[in-house]
N, C-alpha and C positions, 0 to 999 in steps of 0.2 A: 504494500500500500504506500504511497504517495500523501510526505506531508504538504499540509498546506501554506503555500507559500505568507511568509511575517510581511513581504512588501505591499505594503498599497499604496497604490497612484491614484493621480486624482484624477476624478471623470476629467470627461473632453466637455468645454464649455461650447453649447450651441453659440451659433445667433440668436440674436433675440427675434423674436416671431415678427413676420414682415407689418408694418403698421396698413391699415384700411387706407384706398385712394382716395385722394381729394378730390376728385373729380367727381364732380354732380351734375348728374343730365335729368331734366324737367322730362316727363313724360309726354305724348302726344297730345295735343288736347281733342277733343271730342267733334270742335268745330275746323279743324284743323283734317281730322278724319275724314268728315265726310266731303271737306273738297279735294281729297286724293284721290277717292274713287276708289275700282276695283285695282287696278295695277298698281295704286300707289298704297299699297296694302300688301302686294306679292312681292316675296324678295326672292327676287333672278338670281341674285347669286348664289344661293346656297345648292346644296348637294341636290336635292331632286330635281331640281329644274337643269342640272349642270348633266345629269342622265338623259333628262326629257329632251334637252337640246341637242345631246350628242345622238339621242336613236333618231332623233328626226335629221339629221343631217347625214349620218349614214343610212337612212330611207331613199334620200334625195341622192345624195351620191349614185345609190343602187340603180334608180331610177332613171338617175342621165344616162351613167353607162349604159342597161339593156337601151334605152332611146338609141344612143348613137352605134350601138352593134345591128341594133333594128335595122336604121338609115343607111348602114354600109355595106348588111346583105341585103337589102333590096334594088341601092344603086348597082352593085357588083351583079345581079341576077339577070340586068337585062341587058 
C-alpha cells in the first residue's frame, strides 16, 4: 500500500466568472411589427431557409441543365 502523500498545493485559482454584457437592446415594439409585414418577421438567414434556398437552387440548376440537353438533342436530330 501506498502512503499518502504530506505535500499539499494549492488549488489552481480560476478566473473570476465572466461579468453580464452591457449591452441592452429594447425589444420590437408592436407598432413597429406590424409595418414589417410578413418578411420582415422571416429571418433568411438562418439554417432552414439556408437549406430551402440551397434545394431550390439545385432544383433550378437541374432544371436548366435537362433544358439545355433537351435543346441540343433536338437541334443535333434534324
Amino acid at each position: 500500500m501506498i502512503k499518502e502523500s504530506k505535500i499539499r498545493r494549492k488549488t489552481v485559482d480560476l478566473a473570476p466568472p465572466a461579468r453580464p454584457s452591457k449591452i441592452r437592446r429594447d425589444p420590437i415594439s408592436s407598432s413597429m411589427d406590424k409595418t414589417l409585414g410578413l418578411f420582415g418577421r422571416i429571418d433568411f438567414r438562418s439554417r432552414e431557409w439556408e437549406i430551402r434556398f440551397a434545394v431550390v437552387g439545385i432544383a433550378l440548376f437541374a432544371l436548366g441543365i435537362s433544358a439545355v440537353v433537351l435543346d441540343v438533342g433536338e437541334a443535333l436530330s434534324h
